[in-house]
C-alpha angles and dihedrals in degrees: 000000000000093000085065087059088048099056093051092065096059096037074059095047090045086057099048097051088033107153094013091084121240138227118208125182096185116198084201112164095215130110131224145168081223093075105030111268119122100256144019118235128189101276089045086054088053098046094046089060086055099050092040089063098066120321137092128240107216096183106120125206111271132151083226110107127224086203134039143176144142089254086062132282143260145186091233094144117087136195101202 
């Protein structure tokens, strides 16, 4: 899964700045209840995992979308 690859980056780039504090704004492309959007698909369920283990979400509730189309809209994009 190419989300898995993804994460690993980042877990990389965690461990290179650890104890310096980090900043992530994540375009992620995945859903999740966990940050607000109506359903949880299977990249938001990976990268749950990933942000559960030590990090914060700082994405607050808002009916303001961070995605939008036609075709529906999603908070896929993350501050973390």
């Amino acid at each position: 899964m190419e989300i898995l690859g993804d994460i690993g980056k980042v877990e990389e780039i965690r461990e290179c700045t650890r104890g310096k504090g980090l900043i992530l704004s994540i375009d992620n492309n995945s859903r999740s209840k966990l940050w607000y959007d109506t359903h949880t698909n299977q990249r938001g369920k990976s990268l749950e995992e990933f942000i559960t283990s030590d990090l914060l979400l700082m994405n607050e509730a808002t009916e303001i979308p961070t995605f939008e189309t036609v075709r529906g809209r999603s908070w896929i994009d993350l501050t973390l």
